[in-house]
GUVEXPA-322550 format. One record per residue: z, y, x of N, C-alpha, C in turn. Coordinates in steps of 0.1 Angstrom, whole numbers, padded with zeros to 4 digits, always signed. Example, Ala and Ser with C-alpha at 12.3 -4.5 7.8 and 13.67 -1.06 7.14 Angstrom:
2
+0078-0057+0132+0078-0045+0123+0078-0033+0132 +0071-0022+0128+0071-0011+0137+0079+0000+0129 
This chain:
158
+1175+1203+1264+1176+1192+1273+1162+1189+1278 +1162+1185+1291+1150+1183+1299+1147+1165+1296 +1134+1162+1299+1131+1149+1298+1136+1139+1308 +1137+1147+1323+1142+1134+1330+1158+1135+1330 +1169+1142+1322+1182+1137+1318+1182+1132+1315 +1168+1127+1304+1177+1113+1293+1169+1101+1301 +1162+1100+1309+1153+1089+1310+1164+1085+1323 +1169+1092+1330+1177+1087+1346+1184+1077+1345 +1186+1069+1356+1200+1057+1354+1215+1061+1354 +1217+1057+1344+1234+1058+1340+1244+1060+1358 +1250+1068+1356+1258+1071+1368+1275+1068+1365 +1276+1060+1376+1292+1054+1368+1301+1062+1372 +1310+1066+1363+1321+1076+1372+1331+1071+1386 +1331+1078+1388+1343+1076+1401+1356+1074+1400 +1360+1062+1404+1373+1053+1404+1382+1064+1403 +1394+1064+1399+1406+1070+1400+1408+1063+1405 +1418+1071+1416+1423+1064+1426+1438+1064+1421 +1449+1054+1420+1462+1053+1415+1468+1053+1429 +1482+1057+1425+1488+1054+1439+1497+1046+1438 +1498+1037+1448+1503+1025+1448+1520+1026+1448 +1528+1020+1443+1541+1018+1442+1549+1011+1452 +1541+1010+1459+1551+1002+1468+1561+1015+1480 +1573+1009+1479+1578+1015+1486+1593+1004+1489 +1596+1011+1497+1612+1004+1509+1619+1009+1497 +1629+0991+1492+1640+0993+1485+1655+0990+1490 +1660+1003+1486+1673+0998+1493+1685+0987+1487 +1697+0987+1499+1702+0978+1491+1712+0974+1479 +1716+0990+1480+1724+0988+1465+1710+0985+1451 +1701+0988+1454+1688+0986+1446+1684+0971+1439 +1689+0964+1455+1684+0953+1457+1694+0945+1448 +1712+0948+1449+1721+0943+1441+1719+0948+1432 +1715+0956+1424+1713+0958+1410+1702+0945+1403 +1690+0946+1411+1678+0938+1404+1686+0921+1402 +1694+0917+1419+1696+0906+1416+1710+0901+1405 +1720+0915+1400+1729+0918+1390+1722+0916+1377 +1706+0919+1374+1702+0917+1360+1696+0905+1364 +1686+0899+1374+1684+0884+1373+1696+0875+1368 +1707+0875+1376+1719+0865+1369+1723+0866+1358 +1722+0879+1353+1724+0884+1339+1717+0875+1326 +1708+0881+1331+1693+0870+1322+1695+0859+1325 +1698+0852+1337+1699+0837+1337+1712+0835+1328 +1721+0838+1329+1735+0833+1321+1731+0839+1306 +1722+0848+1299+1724+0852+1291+1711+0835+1285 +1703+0834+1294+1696+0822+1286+1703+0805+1285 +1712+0805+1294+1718+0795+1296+1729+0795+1286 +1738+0804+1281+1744+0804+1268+1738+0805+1257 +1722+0810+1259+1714+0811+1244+1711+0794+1244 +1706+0782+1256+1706+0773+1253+1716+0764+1249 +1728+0766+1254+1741+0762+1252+1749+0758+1237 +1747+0771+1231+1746+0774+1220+1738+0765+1210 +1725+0765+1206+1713+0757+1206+1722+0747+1203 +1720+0742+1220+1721+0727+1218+1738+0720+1213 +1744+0728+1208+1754+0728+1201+1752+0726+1186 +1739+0739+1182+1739+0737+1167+1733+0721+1165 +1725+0720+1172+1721+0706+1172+1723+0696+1172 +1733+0695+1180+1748+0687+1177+1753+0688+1167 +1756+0694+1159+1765+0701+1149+1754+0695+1138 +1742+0693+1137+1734+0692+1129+1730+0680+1127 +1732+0674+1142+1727+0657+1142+1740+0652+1139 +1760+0652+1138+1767+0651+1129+1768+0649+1117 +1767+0663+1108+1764+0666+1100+1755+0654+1091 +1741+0648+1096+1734+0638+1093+1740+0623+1091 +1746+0624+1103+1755+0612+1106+1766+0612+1094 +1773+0620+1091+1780+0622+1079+1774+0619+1067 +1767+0622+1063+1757+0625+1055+1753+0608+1044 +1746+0600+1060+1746+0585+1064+1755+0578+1055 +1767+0580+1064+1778+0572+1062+1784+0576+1049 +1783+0587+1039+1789+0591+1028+1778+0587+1022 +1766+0581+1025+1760+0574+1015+1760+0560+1012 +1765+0558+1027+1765+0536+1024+1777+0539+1021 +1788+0548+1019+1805+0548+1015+1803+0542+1000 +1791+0556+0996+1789+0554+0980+1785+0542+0972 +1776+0537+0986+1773+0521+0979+1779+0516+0978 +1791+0514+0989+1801+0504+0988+1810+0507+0978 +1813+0513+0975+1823+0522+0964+1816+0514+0950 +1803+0515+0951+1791+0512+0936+1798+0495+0937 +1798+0492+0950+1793+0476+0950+1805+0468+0945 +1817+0478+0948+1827+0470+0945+1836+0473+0930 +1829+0484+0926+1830+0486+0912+1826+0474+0902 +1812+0474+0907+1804+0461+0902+1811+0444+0904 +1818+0444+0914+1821+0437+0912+1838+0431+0908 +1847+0443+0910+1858+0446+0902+1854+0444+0887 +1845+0444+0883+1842+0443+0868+1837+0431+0863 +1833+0423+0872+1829+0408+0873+1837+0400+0871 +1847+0408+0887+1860+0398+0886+1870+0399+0873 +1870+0409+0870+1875+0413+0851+1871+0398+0841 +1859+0405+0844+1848+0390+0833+1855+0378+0836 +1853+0373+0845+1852+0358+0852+1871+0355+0842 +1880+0368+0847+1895+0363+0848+1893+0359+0830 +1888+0370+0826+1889+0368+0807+1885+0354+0806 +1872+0353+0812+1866+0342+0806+1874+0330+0807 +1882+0327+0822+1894+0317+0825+1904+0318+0818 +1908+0327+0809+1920+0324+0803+1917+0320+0792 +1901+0326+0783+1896+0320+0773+1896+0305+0776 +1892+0303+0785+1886+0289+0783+1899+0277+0790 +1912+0286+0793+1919+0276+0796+1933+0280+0787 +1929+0283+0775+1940+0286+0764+1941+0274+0758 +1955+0270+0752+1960+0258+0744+1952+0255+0732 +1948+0266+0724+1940+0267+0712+1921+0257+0712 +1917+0266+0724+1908+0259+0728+1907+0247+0737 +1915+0239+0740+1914+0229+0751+1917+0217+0740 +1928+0224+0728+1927+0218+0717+1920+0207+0705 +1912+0225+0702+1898+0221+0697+1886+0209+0703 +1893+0214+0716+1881+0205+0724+1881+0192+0725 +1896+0188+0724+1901+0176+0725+1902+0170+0712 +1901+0174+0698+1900+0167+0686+1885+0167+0684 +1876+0177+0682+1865+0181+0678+1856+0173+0684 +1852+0177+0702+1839+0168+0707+1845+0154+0715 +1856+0153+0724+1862+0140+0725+1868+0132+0715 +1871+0137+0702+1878+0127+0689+1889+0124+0693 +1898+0128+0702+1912+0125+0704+1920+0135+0688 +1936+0123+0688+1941+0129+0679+1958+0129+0685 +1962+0138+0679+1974+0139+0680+1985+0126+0680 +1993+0128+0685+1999+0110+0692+2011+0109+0676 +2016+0098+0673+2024+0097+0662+2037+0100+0668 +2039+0095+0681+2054+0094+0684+2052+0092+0702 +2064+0095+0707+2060+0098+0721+2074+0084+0727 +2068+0075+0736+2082+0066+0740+2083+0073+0757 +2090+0072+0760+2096+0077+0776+2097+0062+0785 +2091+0063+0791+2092+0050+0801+2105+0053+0813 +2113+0046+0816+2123+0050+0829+2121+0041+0839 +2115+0043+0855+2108+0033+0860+2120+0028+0874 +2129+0038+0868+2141+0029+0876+2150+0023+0871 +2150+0012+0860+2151+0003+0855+2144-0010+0861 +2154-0022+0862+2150-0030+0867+2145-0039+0854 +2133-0045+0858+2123-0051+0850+2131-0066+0846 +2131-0070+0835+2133-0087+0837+2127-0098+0845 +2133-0105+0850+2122-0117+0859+2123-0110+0871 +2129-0101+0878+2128-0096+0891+2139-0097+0899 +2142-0101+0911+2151-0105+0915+2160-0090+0915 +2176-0088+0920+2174-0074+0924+2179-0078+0934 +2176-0064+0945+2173-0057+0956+2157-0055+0957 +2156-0049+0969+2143-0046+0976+2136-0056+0978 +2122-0058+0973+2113-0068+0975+2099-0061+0984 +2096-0066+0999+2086-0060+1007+2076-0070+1003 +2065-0059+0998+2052-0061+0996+2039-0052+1006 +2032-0057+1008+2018-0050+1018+2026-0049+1030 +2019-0037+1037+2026-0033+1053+2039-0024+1048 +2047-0025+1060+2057-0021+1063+2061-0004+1062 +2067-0002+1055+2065+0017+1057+2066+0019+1065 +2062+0031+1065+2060+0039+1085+2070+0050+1078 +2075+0052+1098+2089+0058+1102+2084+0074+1100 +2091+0085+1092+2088+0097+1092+2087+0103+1107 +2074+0114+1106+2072+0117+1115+2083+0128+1123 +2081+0132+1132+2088+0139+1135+2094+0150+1134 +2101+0156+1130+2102+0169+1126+2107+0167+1111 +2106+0156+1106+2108+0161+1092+2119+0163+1084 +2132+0158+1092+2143+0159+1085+2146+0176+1086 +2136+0183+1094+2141+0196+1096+2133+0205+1082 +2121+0198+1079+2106+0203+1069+2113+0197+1054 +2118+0189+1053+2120+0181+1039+2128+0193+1033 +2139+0196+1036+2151+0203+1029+2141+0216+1025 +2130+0223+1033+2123+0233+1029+2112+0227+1018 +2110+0221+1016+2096+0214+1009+2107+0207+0998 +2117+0207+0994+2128+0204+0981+2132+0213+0976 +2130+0227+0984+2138+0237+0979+2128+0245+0971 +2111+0241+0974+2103+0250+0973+2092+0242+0963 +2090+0233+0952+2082+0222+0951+2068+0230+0950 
């Protein structure tokens, strides 16, 4: 190799020339291209479709999820308190049994058992009273309305 090869300025190669693509499309050509544009559009619009279904399906699902958990508290809450109301009823029967109301009545009030029982009958006329009907205070008041119809239900039912 000679000296002034290597020392010369770089020589850039020469462009390839491409040839250009353009050309007249016809029109069955033209209905093909615009047959896969719609294609691809309906094929993305069911891919979003889809989607936004599972998403749905997913934000449900949550919602379910939710509600089966405050179910469970309620479920908790009223266990807890079914078991209260258990308590409470025991404790009212304890504490309103004959035995104990008993005890309670000799032991911390000092009451005692009675010797003998008399019966009073208060429709018996007293001595010293005239008989018939004697009006004392105000005058009774006339039943209200309705009641001869209410009485026979409220005797039958005390």
């Amino acid at each position: 190799m000679s000296a002034p090869d290597l020392v010369g300025p770089a020589r850039k190669p020469a462009p390839v020339q491409t040839p250009r693509h353009l050309r007249l499309i016809g029109v069955e050509e033209l209905a093909a291209i615009r047959r896969r544009r719609r294609v691809r559009l309906a094929g993305i619009a069911v891919a979003g479709f889809v989607i936004a279904l599972l998403f749905a399906a997913v934000g449900m699902h949550v919602v379910l999820a939710q509600n089966q958990f405050r179910l469970d508290q309620v479920d908790a809450q009223a266990a807890a308190q079914q078991a209260k109301f258990q308590q409470l009823r025991l404790q009212v029967a304890e504490l309103s049994s004959p035995q104990r109301i008993l005890g309670t009545a000799q032991g911390k009030l000092g009451m005692v058992p009675a010797t003998g029982v008399t019966f009073l009958n208060p429709s018996s006329a007293t001595p010293g009273t005239p008989p018939g009907p004697t009006q004392r205070g105000p005058a009774p008041a006339s039943a209200p309305p309705g009641w001869s119809t209410i009485k026979p239900q409220l005797a039958a039912n005390p």
